[in-house]
Residue frames as qw, qx, qy, qz and C-alpha x, y, z in Angstrom:
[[0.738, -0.450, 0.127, 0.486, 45.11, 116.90, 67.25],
 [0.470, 0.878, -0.081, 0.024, 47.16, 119.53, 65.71],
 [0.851, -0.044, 0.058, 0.520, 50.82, 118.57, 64.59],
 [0.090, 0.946, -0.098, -0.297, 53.42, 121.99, 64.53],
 [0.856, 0.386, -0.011, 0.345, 56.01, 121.44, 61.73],
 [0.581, -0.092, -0.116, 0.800, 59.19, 123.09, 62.75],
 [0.261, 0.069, 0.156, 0.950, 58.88, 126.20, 60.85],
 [0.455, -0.503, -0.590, -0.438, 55.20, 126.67, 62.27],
 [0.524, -0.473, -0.549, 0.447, 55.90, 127.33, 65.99],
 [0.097, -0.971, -0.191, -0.104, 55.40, 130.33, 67.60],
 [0.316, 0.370, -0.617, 0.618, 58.84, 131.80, 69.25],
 [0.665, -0.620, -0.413, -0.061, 58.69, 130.58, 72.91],
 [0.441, -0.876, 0.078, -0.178, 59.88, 132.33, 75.76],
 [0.400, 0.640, -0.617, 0.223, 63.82, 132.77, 76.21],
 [0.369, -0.289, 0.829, -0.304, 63.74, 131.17, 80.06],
 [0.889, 0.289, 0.108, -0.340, 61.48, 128.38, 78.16],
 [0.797, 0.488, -0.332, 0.129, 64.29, 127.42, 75.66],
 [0.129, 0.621, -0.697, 0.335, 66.90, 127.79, 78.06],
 [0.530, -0.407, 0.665, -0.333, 65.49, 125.36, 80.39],
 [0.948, 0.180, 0.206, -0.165, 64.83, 123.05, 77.75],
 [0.586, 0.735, -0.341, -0.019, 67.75, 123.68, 75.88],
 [0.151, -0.488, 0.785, -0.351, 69.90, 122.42, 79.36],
 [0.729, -0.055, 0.608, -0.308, 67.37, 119.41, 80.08],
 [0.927, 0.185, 0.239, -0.220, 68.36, 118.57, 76.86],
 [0.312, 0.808, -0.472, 0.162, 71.66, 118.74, 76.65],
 [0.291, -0.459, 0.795, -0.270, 72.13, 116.88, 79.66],
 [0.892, 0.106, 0.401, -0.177, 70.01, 113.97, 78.33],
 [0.896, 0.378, -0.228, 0.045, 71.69, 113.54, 74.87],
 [0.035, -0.640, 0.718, -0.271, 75.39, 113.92, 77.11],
 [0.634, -0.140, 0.696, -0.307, 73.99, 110.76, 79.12],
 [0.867, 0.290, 0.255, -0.314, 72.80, 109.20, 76.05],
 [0.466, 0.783, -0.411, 0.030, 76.19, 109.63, 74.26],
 [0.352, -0.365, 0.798, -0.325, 78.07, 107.97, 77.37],
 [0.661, -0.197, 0.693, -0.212, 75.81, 105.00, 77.33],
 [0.887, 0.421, -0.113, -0.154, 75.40, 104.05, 73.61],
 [0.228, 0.839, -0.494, -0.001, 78.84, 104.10, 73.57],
 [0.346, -0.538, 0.755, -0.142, 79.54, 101.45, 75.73],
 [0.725, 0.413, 0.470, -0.287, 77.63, 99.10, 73.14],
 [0.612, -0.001, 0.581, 0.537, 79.29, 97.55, 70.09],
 [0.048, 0.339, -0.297, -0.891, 79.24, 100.69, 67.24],
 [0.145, -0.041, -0.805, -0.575, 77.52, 98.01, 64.79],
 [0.247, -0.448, -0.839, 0.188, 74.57, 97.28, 66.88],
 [0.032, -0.542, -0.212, 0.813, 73.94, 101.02, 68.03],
 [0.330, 0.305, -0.380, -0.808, 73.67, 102.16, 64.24],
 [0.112, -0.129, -0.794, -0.583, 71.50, 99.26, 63.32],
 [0.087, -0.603, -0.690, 0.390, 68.92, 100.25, 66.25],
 [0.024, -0.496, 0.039, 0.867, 69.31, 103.33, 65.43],
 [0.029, -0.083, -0.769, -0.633, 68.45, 102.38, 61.77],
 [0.255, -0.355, -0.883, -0.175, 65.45, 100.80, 63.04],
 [0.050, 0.677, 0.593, -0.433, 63.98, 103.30, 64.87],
 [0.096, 0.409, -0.089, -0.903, 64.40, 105.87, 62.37],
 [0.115, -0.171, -0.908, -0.364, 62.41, 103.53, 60.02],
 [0.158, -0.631, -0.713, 0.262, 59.77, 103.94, 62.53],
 [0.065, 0.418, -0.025, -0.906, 60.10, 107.66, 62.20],
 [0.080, 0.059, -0.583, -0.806, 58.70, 107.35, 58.53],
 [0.005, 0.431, 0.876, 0.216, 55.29, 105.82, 59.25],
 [0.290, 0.134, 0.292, -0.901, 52.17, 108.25, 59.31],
 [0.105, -0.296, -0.874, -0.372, 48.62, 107.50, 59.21],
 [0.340, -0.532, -0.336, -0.698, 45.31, 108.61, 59.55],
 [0.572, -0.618, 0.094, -0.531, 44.51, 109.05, 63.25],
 [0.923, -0.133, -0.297, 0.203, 47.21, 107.82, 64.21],
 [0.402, -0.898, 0.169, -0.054, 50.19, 109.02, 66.44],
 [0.782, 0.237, -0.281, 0.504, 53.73, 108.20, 65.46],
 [0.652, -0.613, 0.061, 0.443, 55.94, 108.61, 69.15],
 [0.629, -0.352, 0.288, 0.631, 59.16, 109.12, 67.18],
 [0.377, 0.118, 0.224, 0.891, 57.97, 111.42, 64.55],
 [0.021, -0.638, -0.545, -0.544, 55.42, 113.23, 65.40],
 [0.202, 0.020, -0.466, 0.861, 54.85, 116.50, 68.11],
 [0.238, -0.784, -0.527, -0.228, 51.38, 117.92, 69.66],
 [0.389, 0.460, -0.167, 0.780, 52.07, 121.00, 71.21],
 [0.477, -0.502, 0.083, -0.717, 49.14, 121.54, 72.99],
 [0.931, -0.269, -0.138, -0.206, 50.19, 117.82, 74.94],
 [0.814, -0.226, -0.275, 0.459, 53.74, 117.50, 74.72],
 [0.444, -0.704, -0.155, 0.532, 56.29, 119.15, 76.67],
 [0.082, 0.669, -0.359, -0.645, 58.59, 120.87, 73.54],
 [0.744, 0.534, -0.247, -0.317, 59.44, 119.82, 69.86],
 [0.181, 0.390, -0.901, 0.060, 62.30, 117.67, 70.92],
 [0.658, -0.280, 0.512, -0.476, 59.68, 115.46, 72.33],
 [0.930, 0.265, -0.208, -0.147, 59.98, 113.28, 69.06],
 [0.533, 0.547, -0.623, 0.169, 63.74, 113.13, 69.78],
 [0.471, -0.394, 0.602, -0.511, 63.33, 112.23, 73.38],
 [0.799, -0.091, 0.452, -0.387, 61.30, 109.41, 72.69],
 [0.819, 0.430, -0.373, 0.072, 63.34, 108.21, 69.83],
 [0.099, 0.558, -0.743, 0.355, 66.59, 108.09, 72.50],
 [0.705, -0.250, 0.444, -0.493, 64.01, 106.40, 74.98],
 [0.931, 0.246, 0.034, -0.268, 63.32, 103.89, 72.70],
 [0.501, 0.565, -0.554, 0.350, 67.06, 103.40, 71.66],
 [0.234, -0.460, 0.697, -0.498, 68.42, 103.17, 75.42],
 [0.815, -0.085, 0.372, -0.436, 65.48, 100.46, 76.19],
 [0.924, 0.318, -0.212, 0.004, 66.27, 97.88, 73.09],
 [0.351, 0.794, -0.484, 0.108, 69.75, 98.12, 73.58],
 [0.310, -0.418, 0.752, -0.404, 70.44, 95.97, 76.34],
 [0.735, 0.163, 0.576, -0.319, 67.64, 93.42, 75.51],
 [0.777, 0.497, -0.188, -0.337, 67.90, 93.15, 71.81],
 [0.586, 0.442, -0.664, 0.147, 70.36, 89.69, 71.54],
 [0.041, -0.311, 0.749, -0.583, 69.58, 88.97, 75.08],
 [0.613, 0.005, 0.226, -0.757, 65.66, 88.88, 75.95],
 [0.015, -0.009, -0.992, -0.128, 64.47, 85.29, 75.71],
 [0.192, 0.586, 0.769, -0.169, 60.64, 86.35, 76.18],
 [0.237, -0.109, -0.195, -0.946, 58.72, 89.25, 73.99],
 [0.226, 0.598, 0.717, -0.280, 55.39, 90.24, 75.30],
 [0.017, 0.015, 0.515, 0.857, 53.27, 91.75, 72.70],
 [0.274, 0.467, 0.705, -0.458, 50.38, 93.64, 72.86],
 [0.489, 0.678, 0.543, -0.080, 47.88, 95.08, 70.54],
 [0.334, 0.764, 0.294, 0.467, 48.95, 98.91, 69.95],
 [0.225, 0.044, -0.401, 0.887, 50.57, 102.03, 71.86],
 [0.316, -0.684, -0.654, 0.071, 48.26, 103.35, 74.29],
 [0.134, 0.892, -0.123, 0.413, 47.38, 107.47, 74.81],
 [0.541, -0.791, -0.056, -0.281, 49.09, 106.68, 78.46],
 [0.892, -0.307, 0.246, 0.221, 52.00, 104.63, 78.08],
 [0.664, -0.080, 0.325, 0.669, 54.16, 104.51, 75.10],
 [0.333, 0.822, 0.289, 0.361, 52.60, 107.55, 73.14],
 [0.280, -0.949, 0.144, -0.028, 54.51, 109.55, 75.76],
 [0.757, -0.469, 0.404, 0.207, 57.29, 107.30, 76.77],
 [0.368, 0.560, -0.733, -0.122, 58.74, 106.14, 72.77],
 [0.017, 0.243, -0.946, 0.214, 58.60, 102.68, 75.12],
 [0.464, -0.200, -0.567, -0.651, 56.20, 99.98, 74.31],
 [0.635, -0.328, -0.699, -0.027, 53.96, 99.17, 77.57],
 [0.535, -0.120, -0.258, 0.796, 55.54, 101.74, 79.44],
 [0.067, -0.945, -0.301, -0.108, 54.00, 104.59, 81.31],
 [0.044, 0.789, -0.220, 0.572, 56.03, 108.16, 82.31],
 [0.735, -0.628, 0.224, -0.127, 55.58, 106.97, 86.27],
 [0.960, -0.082, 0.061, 0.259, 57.91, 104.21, 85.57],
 [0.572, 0.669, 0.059, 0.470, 60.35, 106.68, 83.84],
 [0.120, -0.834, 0.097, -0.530, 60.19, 109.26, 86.46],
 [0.225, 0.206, -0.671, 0.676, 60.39, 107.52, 89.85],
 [0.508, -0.072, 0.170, -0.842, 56.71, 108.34, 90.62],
 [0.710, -0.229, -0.534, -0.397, 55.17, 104.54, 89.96],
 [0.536, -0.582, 0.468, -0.393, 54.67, 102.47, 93.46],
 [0.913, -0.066, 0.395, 0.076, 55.76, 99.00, 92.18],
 [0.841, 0.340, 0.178, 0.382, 58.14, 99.54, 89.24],
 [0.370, -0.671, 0.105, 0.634, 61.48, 101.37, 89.91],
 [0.588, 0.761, -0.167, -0.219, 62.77, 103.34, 86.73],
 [0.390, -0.502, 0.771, 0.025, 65.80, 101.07, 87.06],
 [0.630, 0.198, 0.748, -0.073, 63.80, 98.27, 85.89],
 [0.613, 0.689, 0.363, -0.134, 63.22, 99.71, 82.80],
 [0.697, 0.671, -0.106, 0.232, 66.43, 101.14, 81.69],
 [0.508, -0.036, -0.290, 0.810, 70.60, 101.88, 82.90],
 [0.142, -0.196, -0.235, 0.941, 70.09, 105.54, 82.87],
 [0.254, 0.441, 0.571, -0.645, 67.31, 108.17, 83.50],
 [0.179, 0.599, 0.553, 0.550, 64.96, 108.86, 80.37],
 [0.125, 0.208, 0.282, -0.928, 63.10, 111.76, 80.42],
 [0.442, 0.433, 0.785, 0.028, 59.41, 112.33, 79.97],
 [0.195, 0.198, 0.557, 0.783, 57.81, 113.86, 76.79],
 [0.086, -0.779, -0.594, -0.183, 54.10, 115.27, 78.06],
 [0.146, 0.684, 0.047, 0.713, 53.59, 118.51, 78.71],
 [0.274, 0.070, -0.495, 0.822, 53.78, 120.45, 82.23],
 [0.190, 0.319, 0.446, -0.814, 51.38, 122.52, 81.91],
 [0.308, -0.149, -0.632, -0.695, 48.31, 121.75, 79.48],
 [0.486, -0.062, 0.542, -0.682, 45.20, 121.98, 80.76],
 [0.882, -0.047, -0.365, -0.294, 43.65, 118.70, 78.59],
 [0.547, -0.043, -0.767, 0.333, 46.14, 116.86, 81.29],
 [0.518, -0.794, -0.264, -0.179, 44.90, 116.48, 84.65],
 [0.134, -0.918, 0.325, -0.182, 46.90, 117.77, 87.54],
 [0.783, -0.488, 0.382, 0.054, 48.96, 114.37, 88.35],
 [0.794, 0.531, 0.242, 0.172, 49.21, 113.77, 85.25],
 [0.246, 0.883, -0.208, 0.342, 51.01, 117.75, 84.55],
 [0.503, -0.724, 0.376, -0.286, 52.92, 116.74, 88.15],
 [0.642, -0.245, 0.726, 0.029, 53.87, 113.04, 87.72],
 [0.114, 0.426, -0.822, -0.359, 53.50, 112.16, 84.43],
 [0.796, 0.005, -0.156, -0.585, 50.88, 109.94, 83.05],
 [0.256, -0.103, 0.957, -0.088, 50.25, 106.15, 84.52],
 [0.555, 0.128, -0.757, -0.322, 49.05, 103.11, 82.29],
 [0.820, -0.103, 0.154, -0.542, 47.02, 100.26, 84.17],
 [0.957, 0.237, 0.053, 0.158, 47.73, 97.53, 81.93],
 [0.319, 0.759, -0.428, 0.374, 51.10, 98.69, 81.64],
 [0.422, -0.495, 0.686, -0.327, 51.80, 98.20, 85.84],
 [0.915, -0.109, 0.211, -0.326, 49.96, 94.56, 85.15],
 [0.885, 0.397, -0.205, 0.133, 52.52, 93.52, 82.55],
 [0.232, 0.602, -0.596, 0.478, 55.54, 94.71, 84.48],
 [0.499, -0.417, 0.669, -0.361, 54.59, 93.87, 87.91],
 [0.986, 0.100, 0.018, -0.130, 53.54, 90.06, 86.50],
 [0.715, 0.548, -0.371, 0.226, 57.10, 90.22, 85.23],
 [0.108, -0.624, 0.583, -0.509, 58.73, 91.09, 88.62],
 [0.814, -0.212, 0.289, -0.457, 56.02, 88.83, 90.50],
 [0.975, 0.188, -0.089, -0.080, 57.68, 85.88, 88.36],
 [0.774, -0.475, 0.274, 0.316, 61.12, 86.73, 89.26],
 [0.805, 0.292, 0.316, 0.409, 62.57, 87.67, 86.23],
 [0.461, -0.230, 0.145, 0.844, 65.35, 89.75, 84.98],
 [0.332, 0.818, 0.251, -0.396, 63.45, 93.02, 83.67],
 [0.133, 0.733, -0.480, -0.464, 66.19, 93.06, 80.78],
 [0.305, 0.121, 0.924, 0.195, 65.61, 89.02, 79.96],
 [0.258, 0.643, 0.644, -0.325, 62.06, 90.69, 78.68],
 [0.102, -0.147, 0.226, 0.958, 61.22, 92.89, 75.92],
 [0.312, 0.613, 0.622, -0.374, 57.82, 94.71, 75.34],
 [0.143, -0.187, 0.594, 0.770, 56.41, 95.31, 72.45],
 [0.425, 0.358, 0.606, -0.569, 53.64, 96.04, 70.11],
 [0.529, 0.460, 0.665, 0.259, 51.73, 94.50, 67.02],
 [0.268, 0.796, 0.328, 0.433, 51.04, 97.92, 65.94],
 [0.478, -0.073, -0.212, 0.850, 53.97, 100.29, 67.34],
 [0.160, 0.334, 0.291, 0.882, 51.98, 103.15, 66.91],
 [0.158, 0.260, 0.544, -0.782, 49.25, 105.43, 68.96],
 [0.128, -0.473, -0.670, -0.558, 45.10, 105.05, 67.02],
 [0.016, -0.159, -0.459, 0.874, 43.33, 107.41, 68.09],
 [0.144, 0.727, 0.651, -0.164, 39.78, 108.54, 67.75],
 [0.390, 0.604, 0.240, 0.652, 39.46, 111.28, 65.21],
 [0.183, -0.710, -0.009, -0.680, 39.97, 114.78, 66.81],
 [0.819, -0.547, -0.048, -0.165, 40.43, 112.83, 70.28],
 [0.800, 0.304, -0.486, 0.179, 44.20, 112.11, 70.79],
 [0.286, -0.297, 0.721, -0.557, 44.01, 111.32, 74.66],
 [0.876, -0.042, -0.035, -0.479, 41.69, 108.13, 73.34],
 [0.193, -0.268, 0.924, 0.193, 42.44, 104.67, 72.06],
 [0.787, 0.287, -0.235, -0.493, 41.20, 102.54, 68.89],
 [0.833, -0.080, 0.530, 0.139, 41.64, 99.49, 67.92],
 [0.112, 0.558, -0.562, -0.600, 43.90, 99.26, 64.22],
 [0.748, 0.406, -0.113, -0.512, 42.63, 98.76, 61.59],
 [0.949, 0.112, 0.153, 0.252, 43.74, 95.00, 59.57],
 [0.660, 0.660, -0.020, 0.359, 45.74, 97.17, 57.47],
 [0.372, -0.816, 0.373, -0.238, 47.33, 99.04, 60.67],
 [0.709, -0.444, 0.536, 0.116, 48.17, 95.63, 62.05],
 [0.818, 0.384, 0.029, 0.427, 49.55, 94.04, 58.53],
 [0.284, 0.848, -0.252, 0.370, 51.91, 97.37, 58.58],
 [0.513, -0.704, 0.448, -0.200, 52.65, 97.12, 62.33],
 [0.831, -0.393, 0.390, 0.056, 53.67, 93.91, 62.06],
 [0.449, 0.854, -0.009, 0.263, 56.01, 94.48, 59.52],
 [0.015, 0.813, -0.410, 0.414, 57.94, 96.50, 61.91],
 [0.794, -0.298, 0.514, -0.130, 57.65, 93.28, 64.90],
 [0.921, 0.299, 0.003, 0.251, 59.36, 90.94, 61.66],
 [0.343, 0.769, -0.303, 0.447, 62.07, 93.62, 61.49],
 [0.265, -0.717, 0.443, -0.467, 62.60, 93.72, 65.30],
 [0.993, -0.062, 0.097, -0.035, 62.73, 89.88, 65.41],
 [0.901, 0.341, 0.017, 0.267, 65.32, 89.97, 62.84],
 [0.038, -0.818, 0.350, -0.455, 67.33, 92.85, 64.61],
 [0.769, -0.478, 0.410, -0.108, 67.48, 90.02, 68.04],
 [0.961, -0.004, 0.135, 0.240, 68.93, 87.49, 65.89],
 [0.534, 0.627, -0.163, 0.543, 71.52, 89.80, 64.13],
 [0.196, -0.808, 0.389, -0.398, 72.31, 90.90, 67.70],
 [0.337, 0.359, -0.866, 0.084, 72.64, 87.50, 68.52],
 [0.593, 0.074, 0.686, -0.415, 69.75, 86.08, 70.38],
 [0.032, 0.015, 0.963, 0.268, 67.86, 83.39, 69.86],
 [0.332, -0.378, -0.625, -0.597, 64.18, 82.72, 68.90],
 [0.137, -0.116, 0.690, -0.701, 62.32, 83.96, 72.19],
 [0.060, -0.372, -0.843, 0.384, 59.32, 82.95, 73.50],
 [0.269, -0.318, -0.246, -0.876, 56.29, 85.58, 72.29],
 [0.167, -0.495, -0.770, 0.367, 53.76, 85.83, 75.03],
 [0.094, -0.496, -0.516, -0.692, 50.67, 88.00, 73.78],
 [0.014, 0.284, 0.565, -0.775, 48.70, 90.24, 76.04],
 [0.411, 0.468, -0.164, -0.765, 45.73, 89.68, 75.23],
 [0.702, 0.196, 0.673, 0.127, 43.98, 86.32, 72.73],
 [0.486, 0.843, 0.185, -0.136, 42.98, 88.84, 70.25],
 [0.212, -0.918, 0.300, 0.148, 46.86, 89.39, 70.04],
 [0.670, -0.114, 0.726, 0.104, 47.54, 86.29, 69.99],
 [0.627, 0.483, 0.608, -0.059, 45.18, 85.74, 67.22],
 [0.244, 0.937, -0.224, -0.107, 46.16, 89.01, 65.08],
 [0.261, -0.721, 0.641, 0.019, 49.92, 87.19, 65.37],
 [0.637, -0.003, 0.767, -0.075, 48.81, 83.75, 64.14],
 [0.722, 0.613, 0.305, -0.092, 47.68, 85.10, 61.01],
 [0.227, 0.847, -0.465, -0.120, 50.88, 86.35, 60.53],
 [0.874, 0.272, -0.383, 0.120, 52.44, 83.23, 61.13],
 [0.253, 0.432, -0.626, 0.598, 54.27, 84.19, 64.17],
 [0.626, -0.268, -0.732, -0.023, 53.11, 81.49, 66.91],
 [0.249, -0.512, 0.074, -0.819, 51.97, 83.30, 70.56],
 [0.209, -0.355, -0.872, 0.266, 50.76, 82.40, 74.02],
 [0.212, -0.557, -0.189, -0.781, 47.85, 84.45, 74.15],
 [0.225, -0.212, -0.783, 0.540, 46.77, 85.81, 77.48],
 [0.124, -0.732, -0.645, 0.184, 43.87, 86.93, 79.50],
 [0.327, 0.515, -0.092, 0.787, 44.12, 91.02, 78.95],
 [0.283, -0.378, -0.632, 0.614, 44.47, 92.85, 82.49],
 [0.169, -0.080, -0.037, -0.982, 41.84, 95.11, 81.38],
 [0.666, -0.362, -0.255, -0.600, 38.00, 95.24, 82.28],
 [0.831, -0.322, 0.290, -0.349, 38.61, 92.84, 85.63],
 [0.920, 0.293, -0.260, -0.026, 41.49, 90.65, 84.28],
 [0.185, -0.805, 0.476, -0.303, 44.26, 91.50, 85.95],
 [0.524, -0.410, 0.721, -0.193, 44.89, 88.19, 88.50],
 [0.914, 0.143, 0.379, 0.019, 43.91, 86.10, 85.47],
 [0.506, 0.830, -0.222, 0.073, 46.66, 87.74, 83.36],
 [0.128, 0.686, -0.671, 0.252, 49.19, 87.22, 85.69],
 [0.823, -0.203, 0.484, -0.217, 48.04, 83.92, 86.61],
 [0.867, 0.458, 0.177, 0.087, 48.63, 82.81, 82.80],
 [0.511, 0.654, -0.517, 0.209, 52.01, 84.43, 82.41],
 [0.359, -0.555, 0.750, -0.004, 53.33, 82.18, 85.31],
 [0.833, 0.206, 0.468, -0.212, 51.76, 79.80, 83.79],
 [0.638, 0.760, -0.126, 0.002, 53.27, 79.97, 80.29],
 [0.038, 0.759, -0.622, 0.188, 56.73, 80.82, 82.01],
 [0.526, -0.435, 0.727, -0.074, 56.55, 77.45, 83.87],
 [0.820, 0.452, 0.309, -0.165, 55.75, 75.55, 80.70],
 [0.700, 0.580, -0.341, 0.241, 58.96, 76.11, 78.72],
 [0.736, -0.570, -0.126, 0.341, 60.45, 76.41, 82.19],
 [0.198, 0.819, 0.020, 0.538, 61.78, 80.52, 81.92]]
């Protein structure tokens, strides 16, 4: 994967910058409008907290919010994009959400693009068939992959990349009735592992990954309560999740993961769970 540092880019075509320079103008305008309506004190400490996230780097790994691939995403603002993304999503839920699901790690298909944990582009765009971008935030995001690269395939360069697991955890959430903003996804390790030289894979993270990641999940706990929620529910995607979460000391219903043929037993266990504390 090759990262371009600012002063490392080639010069890109003037009708290039101009159209990016306007698609992003008109996002941070929209983003300016909606923090706004959101208590000052709360904005800057999200804000805090995602720039925190900015600082991590590791070996084959992918930091969303500071890092850029050129030859994958769309421009260099893609870090800022997916920092706003990420901002726009908490806001509403942090002090509100009474359940966190929590899975392992960002995935190359979901949040590595999105800035949003569980969360493919489709959803973003308008382009999934079961999950409206509505559901996922007030106002449009935008996505962060590239147009044209040829390592993406053609729906992909056209629609924006879609996540599997990703539809399983949302649509479970719809399928149960709940408020898509009572909910807040998340991951043990916030971050994209990749296979060396491979960064359209997924790894598992290392211990030391997850000790760090979770780290950041203590912080984002303690961000709900200072917004005022209360202790939610944690509902793991995933046992290993669970388990990885237990050693930390932070208690979990671990589900079935909707990968390899799980699916109908994943979303069997999160009604299940939900009707157990009665959610």
């Amino acid at each position: 994967m090759t990262l371009f540092p600012d002063e490392l880019l080639s010069p890109r075509s003037k009708q290039q910058q101009h159209v990016e320079s306007q698609r992003l103008d008109t996002y941070r305008q929209k983003y300016e409008r909606y923090v706004s309506t959101f208590p000052r004190e709360e904005v800057e400490a999200i804000e805090a907290f995602v720039k925190e996230l900015e600082t991590y780097s590791g070996t084959h790994v992918f930091n969303p919010w500071r890092d850029v691939d050129l030859e994958l995403d769309y421009s260099m603002e893609a870090r800022e994009i997916r920092q706003k993304n990420l901002i726009v999503y908490l806001l509403p839920r942090l002090g509100r959400a009474s359940l966190f699901v929590v899975a392992e790690a960002v995935g190359y298909q979901g949040g590595r693009f999105t800035g949003i944990a569980i969360t493919c582009e489709r959803m973003l765009l308008g382009y999934h068939k079961t999950i409206e971008s509505k559901a996922v935030t007030e106002i449009d995001l935008l996505r962060t992959s590239s147009v044209s690269s040829e390592l993406l395939k053609r729906t992909q360069r056209e629609q924006g990349f879609n996540e599997p697991t990703d539809t399983v955890v949302w649509n479970a959430i719809l399928e149960a009735g709940l408020d898509t903003y009572d909910v807040l996804l998340w991951n043990i390790f916030p971050f994209h592992p990749h296979k060396e030289q491979q960064p359209l894979t997924n790894r598992t993270p290392t211990e030391e990954e997850q000790r760090i990641g979770f780290s950041y999940t203590e912080q984002l706990l303690a961000l709900h309560k200072q917004c005022g929620g209360v202790t939610p529910l944690v509902v793991a995607v995933g046992q290993k999740s669970a388990n990885t979460l237990a050693t930390f000391g932070l208690d979990a219903i671990g589900l079935r993961h909707p990968a390899n043929g799980g699916a109908n037993l994943y979303r069997k266990g999160f009604k299940e769970a939900l009707h157990r504390i009665s959610i």
